[in-house]
Each structure stands twice: as C-alpha cells, then as structure tokens.
N, C-alpha and C positions, 0 to 999 in steps of 0.2 A: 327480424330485429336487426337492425341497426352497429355495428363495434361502435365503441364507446372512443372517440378521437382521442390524440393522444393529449389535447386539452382537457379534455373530460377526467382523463387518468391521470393529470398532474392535477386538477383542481382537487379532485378524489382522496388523492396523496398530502396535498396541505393541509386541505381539512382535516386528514385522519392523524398528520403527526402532528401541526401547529407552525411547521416551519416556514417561514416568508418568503413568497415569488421569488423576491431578488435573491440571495442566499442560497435559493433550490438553486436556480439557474447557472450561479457561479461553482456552486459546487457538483453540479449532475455534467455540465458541458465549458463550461468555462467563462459564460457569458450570463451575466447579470440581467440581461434583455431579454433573454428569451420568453419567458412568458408574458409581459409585459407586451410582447412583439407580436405570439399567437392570439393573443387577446385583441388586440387591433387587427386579424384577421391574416397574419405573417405567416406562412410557412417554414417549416423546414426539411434541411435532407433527411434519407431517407438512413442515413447512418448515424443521424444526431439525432432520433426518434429512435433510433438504436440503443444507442447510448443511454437517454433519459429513461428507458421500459428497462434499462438494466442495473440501473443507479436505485433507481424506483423495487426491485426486485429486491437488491441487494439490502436497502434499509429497511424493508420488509423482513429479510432474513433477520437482520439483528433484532431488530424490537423484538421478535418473536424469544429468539435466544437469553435475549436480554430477561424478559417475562418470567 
C-alpha cells in the first residue's frame, strides 16, 4: 500500500476541519499558494512537508483538547 502524499493529508485535513486551502497555506508555512500549487502538480521541500505534517499534527492536538 501506497503513503498517502502529503496532498492527500492536507486535503484529509480540510475536510476534516472545514478550513480553506488558502488560509491553511498561509497559516501552516506562510504561503497562501501552496496547495493551490500541489494541486497543479507543484512540489515541495522536504522541510516545508515538514512543517505542514507538524502544523497538521499540532491542530489535531488542539481539536482533540478542545473536545
């Protein structure tokens, strides 16, 4: 089986919280394009995939807390 791209795990992420590509983007790495960018087929580093699986983690933690 396959890991799940790290597209897969932000689209994963919007749907599960409701929040909007643009908005994730700006708030997970500083750029409002990014997913916008992986969806047109864009890559990125390997430290800005970093970042996003720990942003991504991290509002995981709160919802949970929050609950």
């Amino acid at each position: 089986m396959k890991a799940p791209s790290i597209l897969d795990e932000i689209d994963a992420f919007l749907a599960a919280s409701g929040m909007g590509a643009s908005y994730f983007g700006k708030v997970a790495t500083g750029n409002s394009e990014l997913v916008a960018r992986l969806r047109a087929g864009g890559r990125v580093w390997p430290e800005t995939e970093a970042k996003v699986r720990d942003f991504i983690k991290a509002e995981r933690r709160k919802a949970r807390a929050a609950a």
